[in-house]
N, C-alpha and C positions, 0 to 999 in steps of 0.2 A: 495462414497458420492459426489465427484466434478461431476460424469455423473450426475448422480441424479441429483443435485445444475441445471446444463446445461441444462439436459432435461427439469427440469420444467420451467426455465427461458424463453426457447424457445418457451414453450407452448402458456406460458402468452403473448409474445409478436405476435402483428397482427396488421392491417391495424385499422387506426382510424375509429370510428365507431362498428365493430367488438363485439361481443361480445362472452366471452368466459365464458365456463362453469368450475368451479374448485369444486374438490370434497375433502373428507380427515376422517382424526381420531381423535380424541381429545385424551391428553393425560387420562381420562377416558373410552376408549372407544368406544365411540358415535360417529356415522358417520353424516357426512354435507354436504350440496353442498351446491352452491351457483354460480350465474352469476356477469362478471363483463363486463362492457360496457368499450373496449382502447378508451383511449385519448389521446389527444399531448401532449406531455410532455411539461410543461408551461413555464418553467424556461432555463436558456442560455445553447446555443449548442456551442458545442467547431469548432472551424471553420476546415473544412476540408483541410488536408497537402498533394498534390500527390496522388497518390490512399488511402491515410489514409481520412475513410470517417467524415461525422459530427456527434458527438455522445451527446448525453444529457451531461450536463457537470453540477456536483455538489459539493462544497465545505463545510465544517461546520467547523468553529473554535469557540471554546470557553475556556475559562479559570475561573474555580471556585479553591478555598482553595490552590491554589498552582500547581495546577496539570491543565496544559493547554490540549487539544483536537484538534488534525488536521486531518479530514477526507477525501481524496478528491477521486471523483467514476473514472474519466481516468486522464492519464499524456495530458493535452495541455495546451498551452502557455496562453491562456487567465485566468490561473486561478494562474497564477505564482507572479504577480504582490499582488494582496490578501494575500498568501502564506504569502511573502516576509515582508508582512507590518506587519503581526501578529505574524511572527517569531521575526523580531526585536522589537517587542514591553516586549518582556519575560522578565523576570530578573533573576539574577543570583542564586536566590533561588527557582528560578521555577523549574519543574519536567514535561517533556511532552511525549505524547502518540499519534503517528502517526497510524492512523485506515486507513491501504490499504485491508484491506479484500473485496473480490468483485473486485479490481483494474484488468481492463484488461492488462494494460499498455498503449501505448501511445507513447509520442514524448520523445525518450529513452535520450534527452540532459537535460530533466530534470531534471533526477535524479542525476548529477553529480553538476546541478546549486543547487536543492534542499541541499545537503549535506555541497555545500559551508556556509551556514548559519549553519552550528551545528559541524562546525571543525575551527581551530586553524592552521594549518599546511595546508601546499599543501600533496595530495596523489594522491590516484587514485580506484574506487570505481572494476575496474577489468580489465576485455579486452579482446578484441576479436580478435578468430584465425581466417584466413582467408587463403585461395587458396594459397595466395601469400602475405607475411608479414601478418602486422594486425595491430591494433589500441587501444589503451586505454582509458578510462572513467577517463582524470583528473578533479581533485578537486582544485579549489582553494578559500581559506578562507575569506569568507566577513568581513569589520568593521563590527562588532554588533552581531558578532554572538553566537548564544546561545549556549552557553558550560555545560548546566546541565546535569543531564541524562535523557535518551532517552529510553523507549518504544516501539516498534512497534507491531504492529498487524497483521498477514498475516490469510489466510486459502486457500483451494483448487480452489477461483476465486479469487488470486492474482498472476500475471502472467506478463511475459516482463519485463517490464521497475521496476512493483515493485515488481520485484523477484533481478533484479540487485541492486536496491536501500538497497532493506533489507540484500544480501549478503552481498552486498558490507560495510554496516552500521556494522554487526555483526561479520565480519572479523576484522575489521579496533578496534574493541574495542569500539564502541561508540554508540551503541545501543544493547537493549537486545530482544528478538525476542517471543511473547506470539501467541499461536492457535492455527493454524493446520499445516499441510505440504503444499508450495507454488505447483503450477500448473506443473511445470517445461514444462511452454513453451515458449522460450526467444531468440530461433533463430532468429539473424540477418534476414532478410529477402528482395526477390525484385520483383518486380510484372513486368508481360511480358505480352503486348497484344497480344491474338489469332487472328488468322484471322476470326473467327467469332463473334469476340467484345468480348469474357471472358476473365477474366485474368487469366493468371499463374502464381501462390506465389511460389518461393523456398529458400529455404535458401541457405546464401553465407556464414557463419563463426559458430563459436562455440563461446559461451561467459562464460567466466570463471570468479570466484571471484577473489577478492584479492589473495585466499590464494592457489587459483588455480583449485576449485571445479568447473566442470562443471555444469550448472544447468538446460540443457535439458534434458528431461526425469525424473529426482531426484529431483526435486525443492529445495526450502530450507525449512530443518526444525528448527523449531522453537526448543528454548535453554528451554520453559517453554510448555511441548505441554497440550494445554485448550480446550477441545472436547465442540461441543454443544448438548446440550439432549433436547428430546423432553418436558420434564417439565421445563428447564428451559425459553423455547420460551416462554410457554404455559404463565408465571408467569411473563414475561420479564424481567429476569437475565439477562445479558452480562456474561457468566462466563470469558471469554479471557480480557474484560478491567476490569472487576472488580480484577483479577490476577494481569495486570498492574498497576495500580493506587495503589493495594497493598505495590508493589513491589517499585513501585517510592515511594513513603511517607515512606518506611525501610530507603531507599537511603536518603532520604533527611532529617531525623532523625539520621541519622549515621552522616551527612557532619556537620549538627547545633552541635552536640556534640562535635565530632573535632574540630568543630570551637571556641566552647565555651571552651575547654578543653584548646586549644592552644595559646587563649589569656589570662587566667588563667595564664598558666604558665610565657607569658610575661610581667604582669604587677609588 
C-alpha cells in the first residue's frame, strides 16, 4: 500500500500548468477519468534548511466537545510557534489527537520540542547510534503543558522525524498509536556534493526508541491497527480518528468518574 500511496503521489505531482490525466474504480464498480490542471500550491512553504528543500507547509488545529485535533503535513520550524500557542491553550479535561499520517518528516529537533509540551518530567524520546558515540533526543517539560491523553495517528507516509516522535510518545507511556505501520525510514542522514553538481544522501547512524527498537526498515506499529477501505473513502469515514476520538472520550469518562468518585469519598 505505501508503494502504491508513493506512486500515485508522484504521478499527481508536475510542473505548474501541467495537466494530468487520473483515471479509477468506484467502489460500485464504474470506471472514471478525469483531467486536472497543477497549480502552486497557494498557502506557506516551510523555508528551506541546507540541502533540506522548501516544501508546502500545512497545519490544522481544531478543538470541538473536548477532543482537540493537531495535523501538521512536514516537521519545520515555521509552524512550531502555532503548534505551541494551541497546545497551551488545552485544558485539563481535554483529550487530543495528533494526525501525522502523510508526515514525511523534517527538522528531527521538533519532535523532541513538540513533546516537551505534553510531558511533565525531563526524558528522552530515543537516540541515535553512530560510527563513533551517538546522541540522544532530550525532552524537557514546558510550563503549561498538556498532560491529558494523547492519540496519534500514523500510516505508511509517516516517516523520519514522525516515526521518532510517535515512538518515542508510545514508548514513553504517553501516547497511544491508531492506523497503519509507519514507513520505517528515519536514518539520520548527510548530503555530499558530486563533482557534477548531484548530491549524495547516506546515512550516518541508526535511531532507536526509547525502549531500544530500531525503526529502520520496521517502522512503528500502531498499538490499535485501523486499515482504510475503499468504501470508507468513498463515504468519507476517517476509520483511524474516528477509533481515536473513541478511544479518547472512554479515557476521559473513566478520569470524570474517578474524579467524581474521589471527591465523593472526601467530602
Amino acid at each position: 500500500m505505501r508503494q502504491l500511496l508513493a506512486l500515485a503521489g508522484a504521478r499527481l505531482q508536475a510542473p505548474v500548468g501541467t495537466t494530468v490525466r487520473i483515471a479509477g474504480v468506484t467502489p460500485t464498480g464504474e470506471r472514471w477519468q478525469s483531467e486536472l490542471a497543477c497549480e502552486p500550491h497557494r498557502g506557506e512553504w516551510a523555508e528551506p534548511i541546507g540541502n533540506y528543500p522548501s516544501l508546502p507547509l500545512e497545519w490544522e488545529t481544531r478543538l470541538a466537545d473536548g477532543i482537540a485535533y493537531l495535523r501538521l503535513s512536514v516537521f519545520a520550524p515555521a509552524a512550531m510557534r502555532p503548534l505551541r500557542t494551541f497546545l497551551r491553550g488545552l485544558k485539563a479535561g481535554d483529550g487530543l489527537i495528533i494526525d501525522l499520517r502523510g508526515n514525511p518528516g523534517g527538522i528531527t529537533a521538533m519532535a523532541p520540542g513538540l513533546a516537551g509540551w505534553l510531558m511533565d518530567r525531563e526524558t528522552s524520546l530515543g537516540s541515535v547510534r553512530l560510527r563513533r558515540g551517538g546522541m540522544g533526543y532530550p525532552v524537557y517539560p514546558q510550563e503549561g503543558a498538556f498532560l491529558g491523553p494523547v492519540a496519534l495517528l500514523i500510516d505508511g507516509g509517516s516517516a523520519s522525524t514522525s516515526e521518532i516522535l510517535a515512538a518515542g510518545l508510545r514508548d514513553l507511556g504517553r501516547a497511544r498509536l491508531f492506523g497503519e505501520r509507519s514507513a520505517g525510514a528515519a536514518l539520520p542522514s548527510l548530503f555530499k556534493t558530486l563533482p557534477n553538481g548531484d548530491l549524495f544522501q547516506y546515512a550516518i547512524g541508526d535511531i532507536r526508541s526509547p525502549r531500544g527498537q530500531s525503526l529502520e526498515g520496521t517502522g512503528v506499529a500502531p498499538d490499535e491497527a485501523v486499515g482504510r477501505t475503499a468504501a470508507d473513502l468513498a463515504s468519507g469515514v476517517d476509520a483511524p480518528l474516528a477509533a481515536a476520538t473513541a478511544w479518547l472520550r472512554s479515557r476521559l469518562g473513566n478520569e470524570n468518574r474517578e474524579s467524581k468518585r474521589g471527591g465523593g469519598s472526601g467530602s
